[in-house]
N, C-alpha and C positions, 0 to 999 in steps of 0.2 A: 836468080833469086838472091838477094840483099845479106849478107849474115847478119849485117847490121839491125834489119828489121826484124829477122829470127831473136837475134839477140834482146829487143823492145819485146816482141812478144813475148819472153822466158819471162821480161822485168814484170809484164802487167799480170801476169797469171801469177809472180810469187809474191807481187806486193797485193793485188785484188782491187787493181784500177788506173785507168790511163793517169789519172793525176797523182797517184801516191808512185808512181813509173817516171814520171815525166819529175819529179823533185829528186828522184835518185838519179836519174842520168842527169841533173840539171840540166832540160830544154823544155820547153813549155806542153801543156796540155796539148794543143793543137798539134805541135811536132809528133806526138805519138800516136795522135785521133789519125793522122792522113799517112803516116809510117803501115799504120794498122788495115787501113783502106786500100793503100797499095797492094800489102804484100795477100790482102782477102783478095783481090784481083787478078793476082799473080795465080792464086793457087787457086781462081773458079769458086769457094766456097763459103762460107759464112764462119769466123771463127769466133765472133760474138754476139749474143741476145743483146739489141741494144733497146730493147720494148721496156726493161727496170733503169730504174735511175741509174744505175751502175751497169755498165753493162758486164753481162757475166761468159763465161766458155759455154759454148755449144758442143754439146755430146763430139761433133766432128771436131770442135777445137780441141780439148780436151787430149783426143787421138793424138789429133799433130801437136799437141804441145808435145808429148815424150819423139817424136822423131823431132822435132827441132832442137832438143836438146844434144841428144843423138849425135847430130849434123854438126851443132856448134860446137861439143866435146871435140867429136873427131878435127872441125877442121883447126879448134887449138891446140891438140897434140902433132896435128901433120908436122912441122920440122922438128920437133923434139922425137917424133918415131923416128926421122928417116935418116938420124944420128947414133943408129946404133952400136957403134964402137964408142962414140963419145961417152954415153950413158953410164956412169958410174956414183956407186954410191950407196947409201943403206936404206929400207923407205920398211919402218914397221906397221902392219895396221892390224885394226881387229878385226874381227869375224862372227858374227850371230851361227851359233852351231849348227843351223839346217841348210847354211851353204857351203859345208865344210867336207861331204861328201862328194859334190860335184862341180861349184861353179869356182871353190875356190883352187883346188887343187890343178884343174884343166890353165885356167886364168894363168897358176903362177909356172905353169910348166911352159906355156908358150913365154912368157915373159922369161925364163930360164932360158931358151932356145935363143931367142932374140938377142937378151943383152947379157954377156958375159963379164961388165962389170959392176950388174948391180945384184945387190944382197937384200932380200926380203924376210923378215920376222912376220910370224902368224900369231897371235895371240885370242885365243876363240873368249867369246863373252854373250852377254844377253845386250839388247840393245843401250838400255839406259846406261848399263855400265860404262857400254864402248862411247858413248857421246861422252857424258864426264870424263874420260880419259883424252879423248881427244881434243875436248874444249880445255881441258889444262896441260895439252902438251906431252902426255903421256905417250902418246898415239900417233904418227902423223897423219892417220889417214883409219876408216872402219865403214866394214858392212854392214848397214842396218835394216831393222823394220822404220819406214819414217814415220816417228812420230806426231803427233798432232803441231808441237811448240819447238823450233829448233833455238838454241843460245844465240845471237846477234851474231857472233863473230866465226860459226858455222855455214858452210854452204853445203848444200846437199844436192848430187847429179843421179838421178834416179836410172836404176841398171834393167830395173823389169819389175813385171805387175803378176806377183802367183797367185791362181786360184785357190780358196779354200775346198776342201773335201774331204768326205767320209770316208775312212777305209775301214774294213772285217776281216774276220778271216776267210781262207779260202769255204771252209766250211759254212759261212753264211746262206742258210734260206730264204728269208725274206729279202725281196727288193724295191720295196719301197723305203727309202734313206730316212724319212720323220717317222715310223714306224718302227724303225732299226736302233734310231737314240731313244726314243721311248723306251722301249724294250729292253736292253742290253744293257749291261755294265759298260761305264761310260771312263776312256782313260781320258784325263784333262790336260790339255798339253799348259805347263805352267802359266798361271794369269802374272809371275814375274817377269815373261818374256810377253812385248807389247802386241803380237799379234795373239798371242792366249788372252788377254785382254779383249781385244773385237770379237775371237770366239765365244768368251762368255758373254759379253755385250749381246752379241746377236739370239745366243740362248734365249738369255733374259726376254728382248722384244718377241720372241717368235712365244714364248709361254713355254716352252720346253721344259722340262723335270726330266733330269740326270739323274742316275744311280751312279753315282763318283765312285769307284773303287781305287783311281789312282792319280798324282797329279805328276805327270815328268817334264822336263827340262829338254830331253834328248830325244829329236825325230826319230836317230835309227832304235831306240831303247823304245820308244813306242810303237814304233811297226813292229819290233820282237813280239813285243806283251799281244800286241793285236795279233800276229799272225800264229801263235800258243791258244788263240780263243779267249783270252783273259778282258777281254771287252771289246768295244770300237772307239773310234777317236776322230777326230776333227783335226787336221794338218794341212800347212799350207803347200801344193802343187810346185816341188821345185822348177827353178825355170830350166836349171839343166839336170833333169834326171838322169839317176844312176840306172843299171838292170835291176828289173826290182830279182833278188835273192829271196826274197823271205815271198810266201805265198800268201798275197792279202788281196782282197777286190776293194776298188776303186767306183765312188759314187758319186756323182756331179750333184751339187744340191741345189736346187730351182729357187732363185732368190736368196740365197746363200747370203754368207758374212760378203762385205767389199773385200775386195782381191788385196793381197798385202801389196804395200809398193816397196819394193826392196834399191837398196840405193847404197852410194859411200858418200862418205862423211869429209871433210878436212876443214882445218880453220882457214880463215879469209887470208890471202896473204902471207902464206906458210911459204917457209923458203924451200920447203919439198916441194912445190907448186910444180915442177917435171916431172916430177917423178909420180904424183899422186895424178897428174893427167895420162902417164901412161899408164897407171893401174886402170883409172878409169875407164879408156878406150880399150882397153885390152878384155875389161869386164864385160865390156857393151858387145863385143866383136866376140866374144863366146858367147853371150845369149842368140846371137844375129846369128853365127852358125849353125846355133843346134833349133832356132826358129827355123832357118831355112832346109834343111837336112829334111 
């Protein structure tokens, strides 16, 4: 299989068309339409609707689009990984505070194992933040929720897709999840951070009325309140779970908000460009762990 064609298909899914694909790689429409055919052939299945004038991802492209990005991270980190005494240097980035518990700490411990000359700074943030910080250099590098609009000169490598869900306390009777937010003192995980945003989004469509007795910022600070009985709440399924400590039930919701797509951030062209590729792959390679685990 072609990286090259992997890499056409990343361009047509982030631009939203073989011809706005085919002007950034400067090669012609047709160079993408038969790139595209190929590599549908290679892989046996359909990875665009081409029935609308544009054609758009098919549920199973959609899949392979995050393993091909996957694929092309890793195979542009492979000799920058496999230089680990050369690896030196400082690489600061941010962090959205509900991976701060688990994906970020595991991430930077193997990267501590690996490379003994490089030095990492954490700085925890909400997303909007960490993108302004990053698009003016603040940052080399941050974990975010992706928002809907990234700045031009941001590229964004998407690490994993968390589910949203209901948690209670262990005490909880009812189990029907629309029933339970009906009912119950509702904690609202901040609408400053961009996936509290799709959570109330989704309220709003679904006609739900919340009794808000609280709005926080901090995952673990809301599992607290919820596992005390002080209401339920709406959070997104980290991709690497901690042991849950605190005693709370966990409720899948049928039609739920979209899954957050969590990802890191860097500007185009950063001279940390090594360094923000082995965060990357070293991100992707602890979701893939504790996926296959």
């Amino acid at each position: 299989m072609s990286i090259r064609r992997l890499r056409t298909f990343i361009k047509v899914a982030e631009e939203g068309s073989f011809t706005a694909a085919a002007n950034v790689a400067f090669v012609t429409h047709a160079t993408v339409s038969q790139q595209m055919k190929h590599l549908e052939d290679e892989l046996g299945v359909a990875l665009f609707d081409r029935s609308t004038r544009i054609p758009t991802l098919t549920e199973v492209g959609k899949r392979i689009l995050q393993k091909a990005r996957d694929v092309v991270e890793r195979y542009d980190a492979m000799v920058p990984a496999s230089l680990n005494l050369e690896i030196r240097g400082e690489l600061s980035f941010g962090a959205v505070p509900t991976s701060l518990s688990g994906l970020v700490p595991i991430a930077l411990k193997k990267l501590q194992q690996r490379y003994d000359g490089l030095h990492v700074r954490v700085y925890p943030g909400l997303s909007i933040e960490l993108i302004s910080q990053v698009e003016r250099g603040a940052l080399d590098a941050a974990i975010v929720t992706k928002p809907i609009r990234l700045p031009h000169n941001i590229q964004y490598t998407s690490v994993a897709i968390e589910t949203i869900e209901l948690i209670t306390s262990a005490e909880e009777a009812l189990t029907d999840p629309i029933e339970i937010i009906r009912s119950r003192p509702f904690i609202r995980f901040s609408r400053r951070a961009l996936v509290g945003s799709v959570i109330d989004e989704w309220l709003q469509k679904q006609r739900l009325p919340v009794t808000e007795t609280m709005e926080l910022e901090s995952l673990d600070t809301i599992a607290t309140m919820v596992s005390h009985n002080l209401g339920v709440s709406m959070v997104p399924r980290s991709c690497v779970p901690t042991p849950d400590l605190l005693p709370v039930k966990h409720f899948k919701l049928d039609n739920g908000p979209s899954g957050r797509d969590i990802g890191l951030i860097s500007r185009r062209n950063t001279t940390k460009a090594p360094l923000v590729d082995l965060l990357s792959t070293t991100l992707l390679d602890t979701v893939a762990s504790v996926e296959s685990d």
